[in-house]
N, C-alpha and C positions, 0 to 999 in steps of 0.2 A: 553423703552430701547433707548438709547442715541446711535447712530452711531459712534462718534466721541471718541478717548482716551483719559480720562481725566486724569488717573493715570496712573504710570507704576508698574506693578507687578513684586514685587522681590522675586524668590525661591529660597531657603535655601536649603543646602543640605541635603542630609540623611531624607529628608521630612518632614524640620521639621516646615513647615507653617500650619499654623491651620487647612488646608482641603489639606496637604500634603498627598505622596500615604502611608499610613500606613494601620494597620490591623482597629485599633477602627476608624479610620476616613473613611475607606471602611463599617464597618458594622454600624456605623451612620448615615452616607450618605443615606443606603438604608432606613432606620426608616425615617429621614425627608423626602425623596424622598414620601413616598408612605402617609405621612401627606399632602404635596404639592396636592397630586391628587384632594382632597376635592376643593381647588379654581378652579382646568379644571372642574368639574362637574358644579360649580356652573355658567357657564360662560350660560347663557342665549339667547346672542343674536348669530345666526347663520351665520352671515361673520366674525364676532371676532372670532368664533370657528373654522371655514374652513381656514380662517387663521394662526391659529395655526396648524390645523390639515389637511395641504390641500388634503393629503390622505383620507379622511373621506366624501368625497362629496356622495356617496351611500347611508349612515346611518344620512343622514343629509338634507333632502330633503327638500324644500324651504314650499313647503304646509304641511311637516309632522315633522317640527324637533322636537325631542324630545329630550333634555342633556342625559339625563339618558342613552336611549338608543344610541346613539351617540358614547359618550364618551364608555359607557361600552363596544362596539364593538372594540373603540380603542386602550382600552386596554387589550382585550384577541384576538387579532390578535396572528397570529404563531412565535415566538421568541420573546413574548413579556418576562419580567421577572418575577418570581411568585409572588413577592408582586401586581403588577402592575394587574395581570389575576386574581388574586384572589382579589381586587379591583372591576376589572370591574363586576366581577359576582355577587359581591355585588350589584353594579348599576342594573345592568341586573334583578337579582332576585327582588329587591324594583319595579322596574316598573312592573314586570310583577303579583306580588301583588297587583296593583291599577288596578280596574277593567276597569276606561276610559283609562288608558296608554298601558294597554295589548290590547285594542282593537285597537289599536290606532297602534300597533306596527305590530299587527298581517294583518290590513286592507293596511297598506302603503310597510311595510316589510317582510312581510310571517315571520315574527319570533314569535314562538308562546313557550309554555311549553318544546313541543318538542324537536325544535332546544338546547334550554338551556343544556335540561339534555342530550343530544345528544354530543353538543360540549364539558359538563363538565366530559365526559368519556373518554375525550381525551390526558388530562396533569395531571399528579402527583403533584399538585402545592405542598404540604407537605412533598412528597420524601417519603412513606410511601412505594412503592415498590421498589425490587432491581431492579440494569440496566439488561436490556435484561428479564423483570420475561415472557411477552410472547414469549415462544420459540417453538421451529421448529425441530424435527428427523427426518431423510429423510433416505432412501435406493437407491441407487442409480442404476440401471440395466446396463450394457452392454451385447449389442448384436451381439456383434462382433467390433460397428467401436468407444472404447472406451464408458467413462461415460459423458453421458452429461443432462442437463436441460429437457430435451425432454423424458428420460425415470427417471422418478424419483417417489417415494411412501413417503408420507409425514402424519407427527401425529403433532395437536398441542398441546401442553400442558403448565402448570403453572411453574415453574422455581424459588422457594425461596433462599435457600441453598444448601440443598440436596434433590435428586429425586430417587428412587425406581421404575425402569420400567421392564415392559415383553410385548414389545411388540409384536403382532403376525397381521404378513404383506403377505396377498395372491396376489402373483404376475401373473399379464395376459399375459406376454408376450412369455412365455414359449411354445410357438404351434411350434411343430417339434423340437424343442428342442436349440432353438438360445441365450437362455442366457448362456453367457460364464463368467462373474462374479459379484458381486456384490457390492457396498459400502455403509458404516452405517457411515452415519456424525450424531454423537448421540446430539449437538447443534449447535448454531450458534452466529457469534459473542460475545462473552466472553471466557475469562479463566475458563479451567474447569478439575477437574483427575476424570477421568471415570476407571470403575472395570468394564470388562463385564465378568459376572459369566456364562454366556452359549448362544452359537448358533447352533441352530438347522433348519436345512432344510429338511420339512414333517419329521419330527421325530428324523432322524439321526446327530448324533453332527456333526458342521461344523468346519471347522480349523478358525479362524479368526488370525489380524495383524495387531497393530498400523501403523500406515504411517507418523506421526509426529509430534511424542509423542517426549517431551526434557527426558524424564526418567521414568522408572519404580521402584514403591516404594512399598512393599508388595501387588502384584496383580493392583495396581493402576496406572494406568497410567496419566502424569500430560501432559498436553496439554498450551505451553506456545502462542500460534497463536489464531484468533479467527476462523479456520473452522477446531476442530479436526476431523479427518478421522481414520476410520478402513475399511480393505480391506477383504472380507468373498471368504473362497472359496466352490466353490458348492461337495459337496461328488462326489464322489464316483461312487456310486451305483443308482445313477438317472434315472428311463428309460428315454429314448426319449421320447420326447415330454409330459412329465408327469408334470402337473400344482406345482407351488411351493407355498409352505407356511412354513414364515421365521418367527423365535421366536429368540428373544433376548431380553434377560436378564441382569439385572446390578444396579450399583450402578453411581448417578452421584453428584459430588460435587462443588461448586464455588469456584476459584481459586482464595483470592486475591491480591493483588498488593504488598504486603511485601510477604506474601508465596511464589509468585512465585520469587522474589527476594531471598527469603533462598533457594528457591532450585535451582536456579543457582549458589550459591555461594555453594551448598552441590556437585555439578556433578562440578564446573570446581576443589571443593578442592577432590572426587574422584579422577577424571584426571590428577593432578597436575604432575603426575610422568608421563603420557603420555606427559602433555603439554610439561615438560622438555626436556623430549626425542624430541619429536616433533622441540621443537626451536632450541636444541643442533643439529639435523638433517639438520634444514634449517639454521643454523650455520655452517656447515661445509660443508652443496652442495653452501652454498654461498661463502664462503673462496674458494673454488676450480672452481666455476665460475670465480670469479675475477681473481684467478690465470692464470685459463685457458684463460682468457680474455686478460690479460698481455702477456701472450706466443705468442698469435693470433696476439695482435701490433707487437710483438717483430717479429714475423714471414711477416708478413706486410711492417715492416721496413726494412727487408731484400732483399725482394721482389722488395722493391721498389727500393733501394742502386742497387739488380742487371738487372732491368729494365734500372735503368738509363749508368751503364754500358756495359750493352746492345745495347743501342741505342749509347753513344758512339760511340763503336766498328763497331756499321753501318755505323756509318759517316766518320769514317776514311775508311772502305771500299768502300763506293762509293767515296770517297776522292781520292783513291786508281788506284779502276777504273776509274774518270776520269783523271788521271795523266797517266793510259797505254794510254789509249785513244789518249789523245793528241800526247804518243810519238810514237802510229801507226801511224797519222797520217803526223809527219816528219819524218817520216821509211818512207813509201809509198812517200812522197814527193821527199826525195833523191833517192830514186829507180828511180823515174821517170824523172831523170833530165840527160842531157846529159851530163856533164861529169859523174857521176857514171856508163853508159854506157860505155864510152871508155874505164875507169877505170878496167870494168867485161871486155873489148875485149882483153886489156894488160894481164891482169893475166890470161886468159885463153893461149894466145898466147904463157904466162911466161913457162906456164907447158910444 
């Protein structure tokens, strides 16, 4: 490869250069891409390969390299892409069929049978199962200081489309009698409308309650979030400190991506006369805010008109008083002068 620009690349728009972003030039791309691999296997000598792959110096050891194995570690590394993993396991399984290259792999690399089928139970390269099919029911305990991680009861199980459970869950923490309630997260991570057809605690039916369900549709509750919750509550008739054992029953289905899409457009066209209402409401506390808003400057400006009139009327009053001021003080001046003295002796004398 040449360091240097010898051309300059002009893109068209709408994509439309031979290896533009389009649909068939994306699903082509990956077809030649994963033809390309065959020339990285074939690369034989060990610094041309670390330098292409300078992340690969583990699987590429100076006394042990072997392509096959190499390359094929490079390409079912984690994020790799499935053409690319299912590639390398290709490489991986040829070597580990040559009876000198599997010893060879197993004496330098501890990679043996094992590893193989080990790591190949790890990616769906095919897509052959759904998202989330290992999944997780839990019960949740509170003991009084809410629900948390620390008290929880867990089933795993397989997750296609639809599931059919009864599970029955004996809880230990029940000495003296400190569970105060319980929660059933019936999966995890995905959309999903769950039915639960019955809870029972040691025998007695229990009242249970979605917690944040978007809607219920004939007994089914549709869960648009990925942790739905139901919240159980314990009967009744419990004695103290009497051990519990919880059975729930139900139906669970996979929610997907257009479903949950119709059934939002089904609950807000439900709604539609509340949403009305609702906006026509905040249509009219909003016209009587602004109003009330306007009154509040207008009362403001008034405020302020007699503030300033106010202080006026200070200023002339101290204006005011010091104008007595000064004329006490030539009051007191002429009092104090001799003729206004003889002035008072005459008119006394006058009388």
């Amino acid at each position: 490869m040449l360091p240097q620009a010898l051309v300059k690349f002009r893109i068209h728009g709408s994509g439309r250069n031979t290896s533009g972003m389009r649909a068939e030039t994306q699903i082509r791309s990956s077809v030649e891409l994963f033809l390309m691999l065959e020339e990285y296997a074939a690369i034989a000598n060990r610094e041309e390969f670390l330098e292409i792959f300078p992340e690969a110096g583990s699987y590429a050891k100076k006394e042990a390299f072997l392509p096959e194995y190499a390359f094929g570690k490079v390409c079912t590394q984690a994020g790799a892409q499935s053409y690319t993993r299912l590639f390398g396991i290709k490489l991986l399984y040829q070597a580990l069929n040559d009876p000198q290259k599997a010893h060879m792999m197993e004496k330098h690399y501890g990679y043996t049978k094992r590893e193989f089928m080990n790591e190949n139970g790890k990616y769906d390269i095919f897509g052959i199962l759904p998202e989330a099919f290992e999944q997780t029911r839990s019960i949740y305990v509170d003991c009084g200081n809410g629900f948390s991680s620390q008290k929880v009861y867990q089933e795993q199980f397989m997750f296609r489309d639809v599931e059919e459970f009864c599970w029955t869950c004996r809880l230990a923490e029940n000495e003296g009698g400190q569970i105060k309630g319980l929660r059933f997260d019936p999966a995890e991570g995905l959309m999903v409308k769950v039915k639960i057809e019955r809870v029972t605690v040691n025998g007695a039916d229990a009242e249970f309650q979605e917690e944040n369900a978007l809607c219920s549709r004939e007994g089914w509750q549709l869960f648009l979030n990925l942790d739905p919750i139901y919240t159980i509550k314990l009967p009744d008739a419990l004695a103290a400190g009497e051990s519990l054992s919880v059975c729930i029953e139900g139906k669970m289905k996979r929610l997907g991506t257009a479903a949950a899409g119709q059934a939002v457009m089904e609950v807000m066209y439900e709604k539609r006369d509340m949403i009305y209402e609702y906006q026509g409401e905040a249509a009219a506390a909003k016209k009587s805010f602004n109003e009330a808003r306007q009154q509040q400057e207008r009362l403001e400006q008034q405020i302020n008109m007699q503030e300033q009139k106010n202080a006026e009327l200070e200023r002339c009053l101290k204006e005011q008083e010091r104008k007595n001021c000064e004329l006490d003080a030539q009051l007191q001046k002429i009092k104090s002068s001799r003729w206004y003295r003889l002035a008072e002796k005459v008119h006394l004398f006058d009388r």
